[in-house]
Every structure is written in C-alpha cells, then in structure tokens.
Phi, psi and omega in degrees: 000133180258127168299042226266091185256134180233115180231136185285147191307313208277356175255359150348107190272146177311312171337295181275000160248022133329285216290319191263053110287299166297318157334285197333269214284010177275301184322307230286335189250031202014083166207180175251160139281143181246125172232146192231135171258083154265029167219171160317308178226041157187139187276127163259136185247145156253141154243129177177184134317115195279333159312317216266183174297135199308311165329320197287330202326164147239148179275160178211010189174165171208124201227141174310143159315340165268331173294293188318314185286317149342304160309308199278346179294321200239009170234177158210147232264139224084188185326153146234135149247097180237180184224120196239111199068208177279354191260137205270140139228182195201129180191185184226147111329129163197170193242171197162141173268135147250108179078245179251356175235170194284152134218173167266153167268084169269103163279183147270149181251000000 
C-alpha cells in the first residue's frame, strides 16, 4: 500500500520538510537514508548503504526523537507517495540492522 499525503506548502509539519531535506540529498547522492537512535533523545541520520559497512554511513544530522517518531508518524513503512510543498517523492520506508542497531531506511523507489 503507498502513502499518499498531499500537503499544501504553508501547512507542512517540520517532520516532513525534515524528511524532504533529506530526501533531497539522499538523490543528490543516489543513496539512501539511515536513521539511528543512539540516545534516549536523539535519532542520527546518515547517508549510505545501510547494507554495507556501518564506517562507509556519512552522518549528516541529528534530529530529537519527537521529530523523528513524527516523521515516522506521516510515512508508512513500505512504498510511499506525498507531496511535500510543491514537490512529489516517492520512496520506500524499511527497518534493518546496521551492525547491533536498528534503523529505518528511507530509499528511491
């Protein structure tokens, strides 16, 4: 099942144009994001392979844990389609160990 949130530019929640930042630059670098809960109250996002070694990850952020569980609130895991601003994505959501910790995947679909 594909998600499809169609949101108007001025009504956007910081999650999602959170998330359509991060988009961006997963494209720019045809890879995906990896996001991690190493504390209680904050997610570290990477761009990389989440297969590959945990070392190759590059970090590029760091977002509290209420942003994140928001993000994860407005996708749903598997396919996605929204419009976040004026702009369409399309990705997939997934879960995965890197090394010993969990994280989610935001891919291109």
């Amino acid at each position: 099942m594909t998600k499809d949130t169609g949101l108007a530019t001025d009504h956007v929640p910081e999650s999602l144009r959170t998330l359509a930042e991060y988009l961006e630059r997963a494209l720019d670098s045809a890879t995906s994001i990896v996001m991690m809960r190493h504390t209680d109250d904050a997610c570290t996002v990477y761009l990389g392979d989440p297969a590959g070694l945990r070392e190759d990850l590059k970090q590029i952020g760091t977002m509290t844990t209420s942003l994140a569980n928001d993000m994860l609130e407005s996708t749903s895991s598997g396919p996605n389609q929204m419009h976040i601003g004026s702009q369409a994505y399309r990705f997939v959501r997934s879960f995965t160990q890197v090394g010993d910790m969990a994280a989610v995947v935001f891919s291109a679909d």
